[in-house]
Every structure is written in C-alpha cells, then in structure tokens.
C-alpha positions as CSV (number, residue, x, y, z in Angstrom):
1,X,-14.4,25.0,9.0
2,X,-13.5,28.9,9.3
3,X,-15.4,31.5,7.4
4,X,-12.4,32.2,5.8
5,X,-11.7,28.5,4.1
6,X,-15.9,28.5,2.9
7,X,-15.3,31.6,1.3
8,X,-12.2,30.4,-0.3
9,X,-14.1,27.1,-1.3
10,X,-16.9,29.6,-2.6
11,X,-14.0,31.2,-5.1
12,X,-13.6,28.2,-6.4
13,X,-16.8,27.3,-7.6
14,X,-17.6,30.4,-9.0
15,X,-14.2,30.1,-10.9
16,X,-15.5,27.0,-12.1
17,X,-17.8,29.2,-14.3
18,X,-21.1,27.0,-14.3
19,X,-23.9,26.0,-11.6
20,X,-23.7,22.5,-9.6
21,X,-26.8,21.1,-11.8
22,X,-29.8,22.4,-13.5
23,X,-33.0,23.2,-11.8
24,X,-34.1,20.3,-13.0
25,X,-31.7,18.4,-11.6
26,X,-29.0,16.4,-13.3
27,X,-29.8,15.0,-16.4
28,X,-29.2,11.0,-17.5
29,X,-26.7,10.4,-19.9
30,X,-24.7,7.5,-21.2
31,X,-20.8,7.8,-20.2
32,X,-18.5,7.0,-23.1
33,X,-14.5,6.1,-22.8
34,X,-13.0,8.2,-25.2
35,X,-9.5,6.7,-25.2
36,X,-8.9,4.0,-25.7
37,X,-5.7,3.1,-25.2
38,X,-6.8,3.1,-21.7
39,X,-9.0,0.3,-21.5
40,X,-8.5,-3.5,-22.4
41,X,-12.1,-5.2,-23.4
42,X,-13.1,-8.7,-23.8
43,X,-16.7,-9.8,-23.7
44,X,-19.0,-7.9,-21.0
45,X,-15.4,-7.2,-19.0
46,X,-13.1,-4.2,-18.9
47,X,-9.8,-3.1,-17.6
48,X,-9.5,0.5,-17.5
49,X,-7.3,3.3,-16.6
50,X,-9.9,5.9,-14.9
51,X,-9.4,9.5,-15.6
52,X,-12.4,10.6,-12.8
53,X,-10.9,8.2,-10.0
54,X,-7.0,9.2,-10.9
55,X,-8.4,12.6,-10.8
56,X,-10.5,12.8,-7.0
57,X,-7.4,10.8,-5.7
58,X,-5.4,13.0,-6.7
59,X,-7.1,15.7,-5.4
60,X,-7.2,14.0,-1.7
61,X,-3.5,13.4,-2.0
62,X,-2.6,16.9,-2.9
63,X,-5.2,17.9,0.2
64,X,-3.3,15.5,2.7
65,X,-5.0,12.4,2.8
66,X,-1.6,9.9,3.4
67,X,-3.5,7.4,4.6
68,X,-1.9,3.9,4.2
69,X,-2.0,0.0,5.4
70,X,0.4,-1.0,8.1
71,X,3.1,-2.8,7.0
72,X,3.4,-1.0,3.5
73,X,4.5,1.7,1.8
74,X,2.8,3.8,-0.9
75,X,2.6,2.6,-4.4
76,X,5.7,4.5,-6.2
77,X,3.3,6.0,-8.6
78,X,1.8,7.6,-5.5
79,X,4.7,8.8,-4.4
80,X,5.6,10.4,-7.7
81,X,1.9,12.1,-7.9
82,X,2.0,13.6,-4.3
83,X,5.4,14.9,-5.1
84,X,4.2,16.7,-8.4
85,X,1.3,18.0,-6.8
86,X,3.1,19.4,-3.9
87,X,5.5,21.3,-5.9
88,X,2.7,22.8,-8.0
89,X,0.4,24.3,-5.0
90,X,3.6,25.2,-3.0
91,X,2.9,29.0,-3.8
92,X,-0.8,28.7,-3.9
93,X,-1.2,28.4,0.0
94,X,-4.9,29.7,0.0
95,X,-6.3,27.1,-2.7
96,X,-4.2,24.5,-1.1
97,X,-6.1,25.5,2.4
98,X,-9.0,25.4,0.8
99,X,-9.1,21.4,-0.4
100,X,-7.3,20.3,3.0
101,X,-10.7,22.1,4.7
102,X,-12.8,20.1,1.8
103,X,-11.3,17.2,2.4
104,X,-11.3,16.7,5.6
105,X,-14.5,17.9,6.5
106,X,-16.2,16.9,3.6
107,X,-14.6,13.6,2.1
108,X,-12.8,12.2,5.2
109,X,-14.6,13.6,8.0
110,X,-18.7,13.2,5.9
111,X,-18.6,10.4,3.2
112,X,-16.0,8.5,3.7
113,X,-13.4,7.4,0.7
114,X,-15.6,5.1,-0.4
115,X,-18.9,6.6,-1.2
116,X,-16.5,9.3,-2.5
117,X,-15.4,7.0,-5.0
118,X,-19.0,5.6,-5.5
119,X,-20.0,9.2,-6.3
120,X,-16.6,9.9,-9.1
121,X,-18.1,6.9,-10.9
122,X,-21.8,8.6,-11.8
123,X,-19.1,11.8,-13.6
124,X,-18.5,11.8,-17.3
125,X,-15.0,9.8,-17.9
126,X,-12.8,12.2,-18.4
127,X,-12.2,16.2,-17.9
128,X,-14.4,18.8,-17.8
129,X,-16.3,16.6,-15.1
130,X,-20.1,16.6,-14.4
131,X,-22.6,14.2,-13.1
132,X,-24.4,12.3,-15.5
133,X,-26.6,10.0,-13.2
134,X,-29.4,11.2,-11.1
135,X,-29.6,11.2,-7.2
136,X,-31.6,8.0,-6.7
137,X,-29.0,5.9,-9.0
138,X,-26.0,7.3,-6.5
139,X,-24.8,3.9,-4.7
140,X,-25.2,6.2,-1.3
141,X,-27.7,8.9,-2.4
142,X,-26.8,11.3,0.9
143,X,-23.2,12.2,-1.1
144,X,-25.8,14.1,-3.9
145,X,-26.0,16.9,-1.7
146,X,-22.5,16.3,0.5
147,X,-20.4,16.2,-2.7
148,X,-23.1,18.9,-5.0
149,X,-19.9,21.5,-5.8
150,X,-17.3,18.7,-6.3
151,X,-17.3,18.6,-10.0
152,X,-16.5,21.8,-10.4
153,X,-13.9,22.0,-7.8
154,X,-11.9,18.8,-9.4
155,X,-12.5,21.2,-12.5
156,X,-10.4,23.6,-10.8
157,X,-8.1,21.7,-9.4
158,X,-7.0,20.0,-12.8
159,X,-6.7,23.7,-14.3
160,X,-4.7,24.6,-11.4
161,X,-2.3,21.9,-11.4
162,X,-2.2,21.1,-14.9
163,X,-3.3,17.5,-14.1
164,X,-3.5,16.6,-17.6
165,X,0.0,16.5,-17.9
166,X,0.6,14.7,-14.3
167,X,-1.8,12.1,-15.7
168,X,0.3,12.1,-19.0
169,X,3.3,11.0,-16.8
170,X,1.9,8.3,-15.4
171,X,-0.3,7.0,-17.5
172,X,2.2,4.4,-18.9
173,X,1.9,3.1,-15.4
174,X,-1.6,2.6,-15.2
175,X,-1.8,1.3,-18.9
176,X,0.9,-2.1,-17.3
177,X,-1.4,-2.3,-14.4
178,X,-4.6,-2.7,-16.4
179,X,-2.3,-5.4,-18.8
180,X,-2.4,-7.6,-15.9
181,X,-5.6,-8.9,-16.1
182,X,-6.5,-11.8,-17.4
183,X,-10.4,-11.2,-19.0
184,X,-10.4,-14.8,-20.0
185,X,-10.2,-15.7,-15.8
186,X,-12.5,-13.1,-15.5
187,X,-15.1,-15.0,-17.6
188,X,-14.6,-18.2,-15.8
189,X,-14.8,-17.2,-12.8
190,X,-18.1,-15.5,-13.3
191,X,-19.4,-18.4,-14.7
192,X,-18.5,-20.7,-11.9
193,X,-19.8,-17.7,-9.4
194,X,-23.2,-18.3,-10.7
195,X,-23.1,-22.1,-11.2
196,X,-21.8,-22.1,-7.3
197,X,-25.1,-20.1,-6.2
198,X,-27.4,-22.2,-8.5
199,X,-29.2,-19.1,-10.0
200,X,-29.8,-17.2,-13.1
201,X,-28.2,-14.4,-13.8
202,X,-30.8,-11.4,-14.0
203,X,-28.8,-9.2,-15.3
204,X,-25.5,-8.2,-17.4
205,X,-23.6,-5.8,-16.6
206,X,-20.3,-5.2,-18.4
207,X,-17.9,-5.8,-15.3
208,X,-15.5,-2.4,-15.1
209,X,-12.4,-3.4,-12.8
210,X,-10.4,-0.1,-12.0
211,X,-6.5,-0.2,-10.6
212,X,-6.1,2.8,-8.6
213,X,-2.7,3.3,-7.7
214,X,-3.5,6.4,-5.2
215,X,-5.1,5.0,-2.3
216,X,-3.5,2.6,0.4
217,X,-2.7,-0.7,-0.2
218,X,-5.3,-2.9,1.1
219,X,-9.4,-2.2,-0.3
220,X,-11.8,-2.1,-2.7
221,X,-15.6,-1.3,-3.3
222,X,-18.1,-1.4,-6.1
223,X,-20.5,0.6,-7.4
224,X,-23.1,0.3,-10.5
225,X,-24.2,2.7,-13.0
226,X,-26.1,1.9,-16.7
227,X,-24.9,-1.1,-17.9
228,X,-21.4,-1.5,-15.9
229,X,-20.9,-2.8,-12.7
230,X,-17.8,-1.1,-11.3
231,X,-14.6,-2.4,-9.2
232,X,-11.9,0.0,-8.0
233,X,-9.1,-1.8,-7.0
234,X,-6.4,-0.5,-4.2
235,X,-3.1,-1.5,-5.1
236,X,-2.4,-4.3,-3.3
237,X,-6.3,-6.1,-3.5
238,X,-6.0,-6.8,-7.1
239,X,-5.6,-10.5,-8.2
240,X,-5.7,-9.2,-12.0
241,X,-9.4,-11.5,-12.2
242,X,-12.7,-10.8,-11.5
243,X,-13.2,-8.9,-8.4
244,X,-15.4,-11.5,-6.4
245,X,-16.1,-10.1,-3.5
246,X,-17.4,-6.3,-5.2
247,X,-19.4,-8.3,-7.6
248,X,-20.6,-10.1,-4.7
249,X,-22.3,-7.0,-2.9
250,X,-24.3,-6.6,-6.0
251,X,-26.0,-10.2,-5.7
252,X,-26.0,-10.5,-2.2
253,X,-27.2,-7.5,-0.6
254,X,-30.9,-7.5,-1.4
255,X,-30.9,-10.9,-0.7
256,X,-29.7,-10.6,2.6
257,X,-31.8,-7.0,3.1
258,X,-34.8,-8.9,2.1
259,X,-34.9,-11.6,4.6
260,X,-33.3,-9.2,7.2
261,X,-36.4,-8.7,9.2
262,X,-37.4,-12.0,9.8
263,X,-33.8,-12.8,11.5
264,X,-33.0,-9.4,13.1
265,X,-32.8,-9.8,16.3
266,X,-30.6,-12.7,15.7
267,X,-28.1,-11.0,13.3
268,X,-28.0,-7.4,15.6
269,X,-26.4,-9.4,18.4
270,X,-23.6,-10.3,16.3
271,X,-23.2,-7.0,15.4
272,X,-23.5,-5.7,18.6
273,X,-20.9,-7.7,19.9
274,X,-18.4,-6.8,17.3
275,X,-19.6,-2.9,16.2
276,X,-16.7,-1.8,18.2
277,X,-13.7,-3.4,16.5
278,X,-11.9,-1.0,14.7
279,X,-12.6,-2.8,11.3
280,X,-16.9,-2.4,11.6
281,X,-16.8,0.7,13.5
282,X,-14.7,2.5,10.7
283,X,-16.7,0.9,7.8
284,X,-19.8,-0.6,8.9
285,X,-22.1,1.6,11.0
286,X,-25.4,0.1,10.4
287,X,-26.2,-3.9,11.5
288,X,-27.7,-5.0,7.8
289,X,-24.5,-3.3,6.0
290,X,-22.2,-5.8,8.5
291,X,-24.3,-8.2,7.8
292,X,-23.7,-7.7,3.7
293,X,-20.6,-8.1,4.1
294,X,-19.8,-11.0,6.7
295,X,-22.2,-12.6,4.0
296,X,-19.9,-11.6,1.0
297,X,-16.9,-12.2,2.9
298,X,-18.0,-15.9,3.4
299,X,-19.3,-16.4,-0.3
300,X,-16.3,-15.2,-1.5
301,X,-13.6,-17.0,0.4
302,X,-15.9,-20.3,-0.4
303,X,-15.9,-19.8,-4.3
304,X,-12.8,-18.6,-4.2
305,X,-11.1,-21.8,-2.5
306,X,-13.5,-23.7,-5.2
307,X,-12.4,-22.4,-7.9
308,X,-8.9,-22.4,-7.3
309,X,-9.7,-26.2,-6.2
310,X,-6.3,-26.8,-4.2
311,X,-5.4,-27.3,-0.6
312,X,-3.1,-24.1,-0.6
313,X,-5.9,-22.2,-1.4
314,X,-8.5,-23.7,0.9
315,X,-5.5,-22.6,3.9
316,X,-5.2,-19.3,2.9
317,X,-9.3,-18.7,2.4
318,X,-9.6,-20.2,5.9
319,X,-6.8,-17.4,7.3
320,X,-8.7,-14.7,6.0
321,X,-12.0,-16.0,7.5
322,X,-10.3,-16.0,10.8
323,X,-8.4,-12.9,10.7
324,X,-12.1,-11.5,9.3
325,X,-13.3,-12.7,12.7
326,X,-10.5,-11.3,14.6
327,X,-11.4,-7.6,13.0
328,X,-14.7,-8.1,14.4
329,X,-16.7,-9.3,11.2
330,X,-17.8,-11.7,13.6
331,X,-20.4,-13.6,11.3
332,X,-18.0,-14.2,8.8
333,X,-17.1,-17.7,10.4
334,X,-20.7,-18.8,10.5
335,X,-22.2,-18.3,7.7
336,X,-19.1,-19.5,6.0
337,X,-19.5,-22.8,7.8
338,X,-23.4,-22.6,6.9
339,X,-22.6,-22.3,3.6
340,X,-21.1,-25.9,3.2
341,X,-24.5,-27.3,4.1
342,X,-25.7,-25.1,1.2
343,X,-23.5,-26.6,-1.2
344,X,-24.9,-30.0,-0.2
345,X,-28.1,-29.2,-1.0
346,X,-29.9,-28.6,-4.6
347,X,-31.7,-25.4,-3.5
348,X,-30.6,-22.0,-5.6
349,X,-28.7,-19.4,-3.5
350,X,-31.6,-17.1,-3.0
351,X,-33.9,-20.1,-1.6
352,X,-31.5,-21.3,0.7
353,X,-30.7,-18.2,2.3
354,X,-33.7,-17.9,4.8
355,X,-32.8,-21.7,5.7
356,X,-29.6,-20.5,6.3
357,X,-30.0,-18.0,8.9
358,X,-32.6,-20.3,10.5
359,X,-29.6,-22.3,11.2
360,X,-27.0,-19.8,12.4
361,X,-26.5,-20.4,16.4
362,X,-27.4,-17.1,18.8
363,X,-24.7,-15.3,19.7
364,X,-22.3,-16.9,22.0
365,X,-23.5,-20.5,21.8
C-alpha cells in the first residue's frame, strides 16, 4: 500500500475521535440487541438481523469486494446496497481509495472474509461500534491486531455514507429473511444432533443464526462469544433451521484437535494429497483445520440424511460428500463411511472417535 493511502487510512481514524482500545486493553462486556424488531426468539435460538455484519459487508462492497459463486447472481438486496453506496462515495474518491487499500490488503489479502466476520461478532450490536470481548476470546486471535483500527473506520464509514438510512431501506428485507426460520426445527434438530453423538451437552449457548444478504451465495461460518454461539448465513446456505454444520465446528473441533497427535501422520497425507485443490488451499491452510472440517462435513451430511429420514435426502447428502471429495476435502468420504460403524456401536461420540481414525485406511489404499 502507498504512503499516500496509509496516511489517508490514518485520517480516518483520527476522525473517528477516540483510541483503538484502552491501555488496558479491551474491556469485557455483555452485548445487548436493542431492537427488537430485528430478532425472532424462541428458547435458547435466535433469528436476527445484524447491524455489525450488515455494516462490515457493506463496507467491503462499497470497497470492491464483488466476489460471487459461479452460476449465480448477487442477492437483489446486494445489488440495491452496492448501488447506494456507490452513488454516495462517487465524489469522495480519496476515502473511497482508502477502504479499497483496507480491504484488500487488510480483509481480503490478511484475514480472510471469514475471520473478518468472526472478529464483527466480538463488537457491540449496533452503531457507534467497539470491541467488547478480549483478544484471547477472538475465534482467530491474530485479527486483534490485523483488524485494531476497524471499529473506528466502520464508525466512519457509517457517518460518511449515512448507513443508517441504507440500513433503514432494507431492513424490511432482512426482517422476511429472518421470518423464515422455523425455531421449533431448530429445537429438534439440536436434540436429535446430540442423541446422534450419544453425549451430553456441556454447554448452552443460545444458537444466533445470522442471514447476510451481502456476501456471495454459497458459505457460512460460526463463531462464539458469552453465551451465544453464532451462524452467519450467506444467502443461498440457509435452510431456515439450525445451522448444522457451524454448530458442528463447536463440538467437533477439540475433539478432533485432541486426538490429532496420535493419528498425524495418517491424517497429513490426506491433506497433502488434496492441500492444492482450490477449495482447501483457499480456506484451509493448516492439516488439523482440513481435518475439522472433512470431520464436520461428514457428521453433518450423516445427521442430516437421519433426520430428514427419506431416500431423497440420503441422495442428495451422498452428492455433496462426493462433490466434497471432488473439491479436495478428501477425507470427507472416509470418515463419513467410518461413521456408520459408529452408529452401530453404543460408544458416545467423543469415545469413538480415536477408534475411528484407528480405522481410516492410509492414503491411497
């Protein structure tokens, strides 16, 4: 980035008219959701129309990020958003310079879209934004320092755009999208998620499933803060139930980090044989984060199929295994076969597992 796009970056913080964090460091507080109109509850679940992911997304859109799935176009509330932005920065040309340089070299080109979403999630909900969870509770702690001067540039950017009326515009859109879902489905398939694995539930969070209607089509990822566990839905990922497969990753993956060592060398080769499909290599860079999700991938597609309990379903769960396996996810396929043994055994998810990657075959046999 040029000296000349830092030092507008710089301008903006200072116009934001407060420091990054404390010397101290951030303090812990509880995030509330102030409006609620824009959020459906029923037991420990939640539907809700997020002010700080509508916000960063639409601060990537207005900075160029068009990024979208093959075969689709962008949600028309997308469309509409980009469009508004563009008209409002059209005769700003140096801010506008400025979050295209942020983006891409700190968002697209440093973080990733996802752990920029992880890191929107531990803001307050709504405008003026500022973190409210400490680094170690950050789902990927490296975006504390990568992402230090976003709040205050998001502050800007709302100011600057008046996003507070964009969002008003919309917002009837994302209040029908979070009518979709069906909390009561949400409830039962939770239930039959933890009968499938045979385990007790440690913990309770209240389940937080997020439409966003800025990104492309096809994706998803979790993240957990306090008490909620949270989904952000792309546009086209949402089945209007519990998000299985996010929900997943928060079971799964210390399970399967746990009983890593024992099976590396096993479970590298797999990796290694697939790390250069365009599917891990863009998402997955390290061999125990393909493994979590070749291992979520498989859980899912198996409780999925169950709980749906029809042939259709067991079809299309199949597909996806293959076209997982196609991509590259290349582990998907065994441990989604192992896992039928598991279901004919009376052992609880967790005490299965290392019996389970005893059994997967090497690499290529």
């Amino acid at each position: 980035m040029g000296r000349y796009v830092w030092l507008v970056v710089a301008s903006i913080l200072l116009l934001a008219g407060c420091p990054t964090t404390s010397r101290r460091g951030v303090q812990p507080e509880a995030v509330s959701f102030d409006h609620p109109d824009e959020a459906i509850k029923a037991g420990g679940f939640m539907a809700l129309a997020d002010r700080r992911v509508f916000t960063a997304m639409a601060f990537v859109n207005a900075a160029g990020y068009d990024e979208e799935t093959p075969g689709f176009s962008m949600h028309p509330v997308r469309i509409k958003v980009r469009q508004e932005l563009a008209k409002r920065l059209a005769d700003k040309p140096e801010k506008l310079q400025a979050y295209r340089s942020y983006c891409e070299n700190v968002i697209v080109g440093n973080v990733r879209v996802f752990g920029y979403k992880s890191y929107i999630l531990a803001l307050i909900a709504d405008y003026p934004f500022r973190r409210i969870r400490p680094d170690h509770e950050l789902g990927y702690p490296f975006t504390a320092k990568a992402l230090r001067g976003l709040p205050q540039i998001l502050n800007e950017f709302w100011v600057t755009v008046n996003l507070g009326d964009i969002w008003e515009q919309v917002k009837p859109d994302y209040i029908a999208e979070i009518r979709k879902y069906d909390v009561e489905k949400m409830q039962r398939q939770m239930t039959f998620l933890w009968e499938y694995l045979r385990m007790t539930r440690s913990n309770s969070p209240i389940v937080v499933q997020i439409p966003d209607l800025l990104d492309h089509h096809l994706g998803a990822m979790g993240a957990g803060y306090e008490q909620y566990y949270y989904s952000v839905e792309n546009p086209g990922n949402s089945t209007y139930g519990l998000n299985i497969h996010e929900y997943l990753h928060s079971v799964v993956n210390p399970l399967v980090e746990a009983n890593y060592p024992r099976f590396q060398a096993k479970l590298d080769a797999y990796y290694m044989a697939g790390q250069d499909a365009p599917a891990v290599r863009d998402s997955y860079r390290q061999p125990v984060t393909f493994a979590f999700e070749c291992m979520v991938g498989a859980l899912n597609r198996r409780i999925g199929a169950k709980f749906e309990n029809a042939p259709e379903w067991t079809r299309l769960m199949d597909g996806q295994v293959a076209q997982d396996t196609q991509e590259g996810l290349n582990l998907t396929l065994p441990f989604y076969r192992l896992l039928a043994e598991f279901e004919q055994s009376d052992k609880p998810f967790d005490e299965y597992l290392p019996v389970m990657l005893a059994n997967l075959p090497e690499h290529g046999r």
